[in-house]
KEFI-252282 format. One record per residue (C-alpha): y negated, x negated, z negated; residue in one letter. Coordinates in steps of 0.5 Angstrom, whole numbers, always signed. Layout:
 north  east    up rest
     Y     X     Z    a
...
***
This chain:
 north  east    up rest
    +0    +0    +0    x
    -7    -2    +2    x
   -11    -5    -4    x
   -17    +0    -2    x
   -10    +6    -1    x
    -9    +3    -9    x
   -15    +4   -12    x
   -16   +11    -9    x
    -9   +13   -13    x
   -12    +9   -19    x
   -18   +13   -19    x
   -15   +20   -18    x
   -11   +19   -23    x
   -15   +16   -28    x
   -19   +23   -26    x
   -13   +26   -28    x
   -11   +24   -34    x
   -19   +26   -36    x
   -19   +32   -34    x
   -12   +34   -38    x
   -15   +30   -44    x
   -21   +36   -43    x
   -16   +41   -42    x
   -12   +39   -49    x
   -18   +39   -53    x
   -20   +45   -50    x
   -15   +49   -53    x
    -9   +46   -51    x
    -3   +44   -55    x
    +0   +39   -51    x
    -1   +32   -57    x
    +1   +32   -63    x
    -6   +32   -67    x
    -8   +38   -63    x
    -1   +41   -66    x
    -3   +38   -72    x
   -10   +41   -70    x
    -7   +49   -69    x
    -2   +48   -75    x
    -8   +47   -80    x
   -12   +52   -77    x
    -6   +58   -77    x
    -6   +56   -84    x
   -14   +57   -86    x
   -12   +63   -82    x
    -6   +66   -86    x
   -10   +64   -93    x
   -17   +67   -91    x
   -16   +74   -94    x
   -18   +74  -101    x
   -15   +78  -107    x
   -20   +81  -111    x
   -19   +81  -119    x
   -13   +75  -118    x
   -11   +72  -124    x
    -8   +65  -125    x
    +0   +65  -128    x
    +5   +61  -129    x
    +0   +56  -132    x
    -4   +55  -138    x
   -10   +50  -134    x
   -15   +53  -134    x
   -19   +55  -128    x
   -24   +50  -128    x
   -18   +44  -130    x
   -15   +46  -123    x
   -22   +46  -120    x
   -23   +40  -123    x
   -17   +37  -120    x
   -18   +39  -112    x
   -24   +34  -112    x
   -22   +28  -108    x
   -26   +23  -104    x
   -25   +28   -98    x
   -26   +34  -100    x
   -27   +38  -105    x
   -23   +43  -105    x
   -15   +42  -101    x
   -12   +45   -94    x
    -8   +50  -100    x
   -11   +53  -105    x
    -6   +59  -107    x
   -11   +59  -114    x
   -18   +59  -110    x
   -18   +67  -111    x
   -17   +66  -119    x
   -22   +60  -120    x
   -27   +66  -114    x
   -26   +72  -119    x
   -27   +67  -126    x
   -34   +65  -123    x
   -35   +72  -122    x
   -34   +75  -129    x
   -33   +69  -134    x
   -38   +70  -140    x
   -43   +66  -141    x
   -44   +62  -146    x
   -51   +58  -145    x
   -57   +60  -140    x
   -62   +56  -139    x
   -67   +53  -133    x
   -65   +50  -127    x
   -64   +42  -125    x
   -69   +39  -122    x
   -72   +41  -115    x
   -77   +46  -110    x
   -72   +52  -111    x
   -72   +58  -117    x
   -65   +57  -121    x
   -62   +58  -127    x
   -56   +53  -130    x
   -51   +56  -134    x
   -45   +54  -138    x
   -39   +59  -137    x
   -34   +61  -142    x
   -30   +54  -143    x
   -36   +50  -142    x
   -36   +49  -134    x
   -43   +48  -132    x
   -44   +53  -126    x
   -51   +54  -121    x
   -54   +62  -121    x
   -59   +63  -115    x
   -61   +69  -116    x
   -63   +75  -110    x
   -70   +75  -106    x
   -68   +78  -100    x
   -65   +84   -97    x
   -59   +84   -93    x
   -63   +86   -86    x
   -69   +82   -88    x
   -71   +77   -83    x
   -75   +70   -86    x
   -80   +69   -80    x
   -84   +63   -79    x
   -81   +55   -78    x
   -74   +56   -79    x
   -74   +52   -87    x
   -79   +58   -89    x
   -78   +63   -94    x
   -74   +62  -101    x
   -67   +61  -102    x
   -62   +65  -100    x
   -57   +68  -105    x
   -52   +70  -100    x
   -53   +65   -95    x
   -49   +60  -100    x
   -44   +65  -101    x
   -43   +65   -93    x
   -44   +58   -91    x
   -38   +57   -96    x
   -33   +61   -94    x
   -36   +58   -87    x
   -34   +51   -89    x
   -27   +54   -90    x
   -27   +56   -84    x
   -28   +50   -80    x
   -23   +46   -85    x
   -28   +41   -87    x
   -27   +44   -95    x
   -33   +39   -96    x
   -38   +45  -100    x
   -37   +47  -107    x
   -34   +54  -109    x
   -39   +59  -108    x
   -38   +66  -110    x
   -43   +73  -111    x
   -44   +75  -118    x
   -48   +80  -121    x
   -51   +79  -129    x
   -54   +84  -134    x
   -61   +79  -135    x
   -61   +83  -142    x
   -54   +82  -144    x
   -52   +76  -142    x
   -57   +72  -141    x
   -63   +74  -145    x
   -58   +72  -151    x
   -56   +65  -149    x
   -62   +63  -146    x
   -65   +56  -148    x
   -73   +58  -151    x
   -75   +55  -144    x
   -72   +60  -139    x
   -74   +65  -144    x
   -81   +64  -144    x
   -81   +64  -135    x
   -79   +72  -137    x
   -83   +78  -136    x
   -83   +86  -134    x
   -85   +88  -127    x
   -85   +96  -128    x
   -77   +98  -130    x
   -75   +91  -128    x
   -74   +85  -132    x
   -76   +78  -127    x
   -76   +70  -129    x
   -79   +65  -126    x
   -77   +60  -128    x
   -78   +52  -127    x
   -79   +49  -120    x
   -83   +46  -116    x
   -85   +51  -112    x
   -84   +56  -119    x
   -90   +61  -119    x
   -90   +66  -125    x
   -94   +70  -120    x
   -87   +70  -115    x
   -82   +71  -119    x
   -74   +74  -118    x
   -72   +81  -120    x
   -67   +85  -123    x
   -66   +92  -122    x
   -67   +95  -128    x
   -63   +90  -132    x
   -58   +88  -126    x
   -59   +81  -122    x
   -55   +80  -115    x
   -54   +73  -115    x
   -50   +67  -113    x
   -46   +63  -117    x
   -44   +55  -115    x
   -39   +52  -119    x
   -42   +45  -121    x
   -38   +39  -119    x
   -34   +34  -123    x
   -38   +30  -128    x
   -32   +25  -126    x
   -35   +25  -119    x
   -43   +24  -121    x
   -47   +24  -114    x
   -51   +19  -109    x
   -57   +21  -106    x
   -59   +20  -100    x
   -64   +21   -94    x
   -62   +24   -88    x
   -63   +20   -82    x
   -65   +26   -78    x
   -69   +29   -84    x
   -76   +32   -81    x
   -83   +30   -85    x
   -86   +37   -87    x
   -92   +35   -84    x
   -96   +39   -79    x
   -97   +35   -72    x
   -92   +28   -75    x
   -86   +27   -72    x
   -80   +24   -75    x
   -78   +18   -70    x
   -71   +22   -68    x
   -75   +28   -65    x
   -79   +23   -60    x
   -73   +17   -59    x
   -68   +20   -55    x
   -64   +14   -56    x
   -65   +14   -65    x
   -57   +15   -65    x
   -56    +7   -63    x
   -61    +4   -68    x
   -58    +9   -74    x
   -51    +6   -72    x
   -54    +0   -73    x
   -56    +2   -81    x
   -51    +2   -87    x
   -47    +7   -88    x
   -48    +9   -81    x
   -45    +2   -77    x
   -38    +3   -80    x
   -34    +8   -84    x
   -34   +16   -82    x
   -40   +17   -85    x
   -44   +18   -78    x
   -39   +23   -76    x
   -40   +27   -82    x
   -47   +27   -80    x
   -45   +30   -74    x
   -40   +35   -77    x
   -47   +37   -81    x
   -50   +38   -76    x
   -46   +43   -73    x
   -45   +47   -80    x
   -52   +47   -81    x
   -54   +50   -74    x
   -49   +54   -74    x
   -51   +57   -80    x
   -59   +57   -78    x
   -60   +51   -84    x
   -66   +46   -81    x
   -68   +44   -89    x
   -62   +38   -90    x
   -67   +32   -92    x
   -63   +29   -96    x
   -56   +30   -98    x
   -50   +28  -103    x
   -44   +23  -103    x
   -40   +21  -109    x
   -43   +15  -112    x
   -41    +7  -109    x
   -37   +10  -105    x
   -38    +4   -99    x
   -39   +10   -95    x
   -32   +13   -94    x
   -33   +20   -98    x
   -35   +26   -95    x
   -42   +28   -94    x
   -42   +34   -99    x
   -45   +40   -97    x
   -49   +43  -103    x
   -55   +47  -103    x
   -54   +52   -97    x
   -58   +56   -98    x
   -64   +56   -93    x
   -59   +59   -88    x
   -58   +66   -86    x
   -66   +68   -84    x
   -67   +69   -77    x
   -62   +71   -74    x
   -65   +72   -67    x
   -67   +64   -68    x
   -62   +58   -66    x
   -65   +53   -67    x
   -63   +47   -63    x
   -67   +41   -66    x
   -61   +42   -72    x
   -56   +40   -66    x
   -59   +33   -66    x
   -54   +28   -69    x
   -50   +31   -63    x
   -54   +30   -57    x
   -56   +24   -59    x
   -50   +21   -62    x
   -46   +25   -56    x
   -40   +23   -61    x
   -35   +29   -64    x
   -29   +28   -68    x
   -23   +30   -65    x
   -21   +35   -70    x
   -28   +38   -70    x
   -27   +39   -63    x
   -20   +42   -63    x
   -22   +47   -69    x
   -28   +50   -66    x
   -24   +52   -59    x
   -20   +56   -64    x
   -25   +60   -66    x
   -28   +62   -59    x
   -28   +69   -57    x
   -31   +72   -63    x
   -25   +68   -68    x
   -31   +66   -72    x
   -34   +73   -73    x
   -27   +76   -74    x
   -25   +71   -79    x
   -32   +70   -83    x
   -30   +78   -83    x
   -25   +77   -87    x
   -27   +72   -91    x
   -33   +76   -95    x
   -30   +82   -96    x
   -26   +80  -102    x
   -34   +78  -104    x
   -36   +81  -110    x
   -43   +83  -106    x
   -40   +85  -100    x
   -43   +85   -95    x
   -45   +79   -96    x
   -49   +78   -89    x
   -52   +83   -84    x
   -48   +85   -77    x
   -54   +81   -74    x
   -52   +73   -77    x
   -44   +74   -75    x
   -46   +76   -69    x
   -51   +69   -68    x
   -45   +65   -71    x
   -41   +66   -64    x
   -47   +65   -60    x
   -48   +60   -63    x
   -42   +56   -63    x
   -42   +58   -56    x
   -48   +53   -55    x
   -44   +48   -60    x
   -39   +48   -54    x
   -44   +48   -48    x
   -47   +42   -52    x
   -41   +37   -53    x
   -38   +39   -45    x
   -45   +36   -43    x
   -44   +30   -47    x
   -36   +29   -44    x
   -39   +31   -37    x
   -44   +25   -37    x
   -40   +20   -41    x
   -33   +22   -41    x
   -29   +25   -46    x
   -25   +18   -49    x
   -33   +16   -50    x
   -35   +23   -53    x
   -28   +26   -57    x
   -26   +20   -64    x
   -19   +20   -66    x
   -22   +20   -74    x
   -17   +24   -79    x
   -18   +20   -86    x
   -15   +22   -92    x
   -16   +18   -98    x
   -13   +19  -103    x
   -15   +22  -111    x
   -14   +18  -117    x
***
């Protein structure tokens, strides 16, 4: 055969190969990871449905000592959790034993300690459901039921990188008021019929205060992470600067994903596919405010990043905002297994399975039609983004093999 015969043969087959490895990560099962792949993603669906009321048996743990042994440099919860519905339903009615303030930061909240002495975070209710928060998408309070969704959404893509997050409704009177440290106590005060707080925050004003109905808050409760796992915190490289009329380098530097894999922990390790995993999370779910973000400490950059604090999500349903997708266009770089979960969930399988997933809430429906909707819009255009990388680079250069398990102490 000709030289010139051999290389149109050597390229047709090239091609070739491409084009399977498109079509096996586009749905397909032909490798072994992909059936890895598919096996976990049958397995999220089987657990998905959540039992309300559950109890644990056959185990003298409490719910928080088994929570409390799921955390692992990699997650924060593990692919089975046949418990997770009993630890939701204790966070949800356990007694609380102490109120007061919450920790720092810009957002109203309240720490509570739970019956057996597990710290847990209460964001409390300042939107209706059908609310829509207009404006930069980082605008308007925190989302109470936003946390609950990103949660069961994390479940969802099988990162198992955010904290438990369950709704819980609280007798501000009865529960709270008793156990209150002076501090959150003197932040409380009557608007008609229904008692308020306001807190201590950066952005906490008495003039703006979170309500009860009558007595009754709506809120959400997120289980606090292990003291034996204190947190590090970072900047995000793709933060933006919060200033009219200044940019962040990333927003005019097409090519800031090379200099950021030249900085640590960027430049080695997975913690800028991480990154990219975030950024898919936080578009799908409309969150534009991750400026900083946690991993556990002197962890050389193995762990995960932990996706705490979600609740600037779930505003605007009519806004998909694209500059979230940054780390992934500009990186043009996305975990196989990524990649594989979120073909699974096309034609409307996110929607259906974030259906089923929040109903066992105990503030069901936890999101209005509109959002599950803009979840299958856009992963559409999550898929519409990482198929243009591929077309222009190649799936071997866009698609990364990166399956790390790290294993708990």
């Amino acid at each position: 055969m000709k030289l010139k015969q051999r290389m149109v043969v050597l390229c047709a087959v090239l091609l070739l190969l491409g084009l399977a490895k498109i079509f096996l990560l586009d749905g397909g099962e032909g490798s072994a990871a992909n059936r890895q792949d598919l096996r976990a993603f049958r397995k999220m669906e089987a657990s998905l449905s959540l039992s309300r009321g559950a109890r644990l048996i056959h185990t003298l743990q409490s719910p928080w000592e088994i929570a409390s042994q799921w955390v692992g440099p990699r997650e924060v919860y593990p692919e089975e959790t046949p418990e997770l519905a009993a630890v939701l339903t204790a966070l949800s009615t356990a007694r609380i034993e102490r109120a007061d303030v919450g920790y720092k930061g810009t957002q109203l909240k309240a720490l509570l300690v739970l019956d057996g002495g597990q710290k847990v975070v209460f964001k409390p209710k300042r939107y209706n459901r059908d609310y829509v928060v207009e404006g930069e998408p980082y605008a308007g309070y925190d989302r109470h039921n936003a946390e609950v969704a990103a949660f069961h959404l994390d479940r969802i893509l099988g990162f198992r990188r955010a904290p438990l997050v369950v709704g819980r409704y609280v007798n501000l009177r009865t529960e709270i008021k008793p156990v209150a440290t002076e501090q959150l106590l003197s932040t409380f005060l009557m608007q008609g019929n229904n008692t308020c707080f306001y807190g201590k925050c950066y952005y906490c004003r008495e003039s703006e205060p979170a309500c009860a109905e009558g007595e009754i808050m709506e809120g959400s409760i997120t289980l606090w992470l292990p003291d034996v796992w204190p947190l590090q915190k970072h900047r995000h490289p793709w933060g933006r600067t919060y200033r009219e009329g200044k940019l962040a380098r990333w927003e005019y530097d097409e090519s800031y994903c090379e200099a950021v894999k030249k900085m640590p922990p960027y430049d080695a390790g997975p913690r800028l596919l991480d990154v990219i995993d975030t950024a898919i999370f936080d578009y799908l779910i409309g969150n534009a405010d991750r400026h900083h973000y946690e991993s556990f400490q002197d962890d050389g950059g193995a762990s995960m990043l932990i996706l705490l604090d979600n609740a600037k999500s779930f505003g605007n349903a009519a806004l998909d905002e694209r500059s979230i997708l940054a780390p992934l266009y500009q990186c043009c770089m996305i975990r196989v297994s990524t990649w594989n979960r979120l073909n699974l969930l096309r034609g409307g399988v996110l929607s259906s399975g974030m259906r089923q997933a929040l109903a066992f809430d105990p503030l069901h429906p936890v999101l209005a039609e509109p959002h599950m909707a803009a979840l299958d819009r856009r992963l559409s255009g999550v898929i519409a983004t990482v198929k243009q990388c591929m077309e222009a680079q190649g799936p071997d250069n866009t698609l990364i093999e990166d399956r790390i398990n790290l294993p708990h102490p």
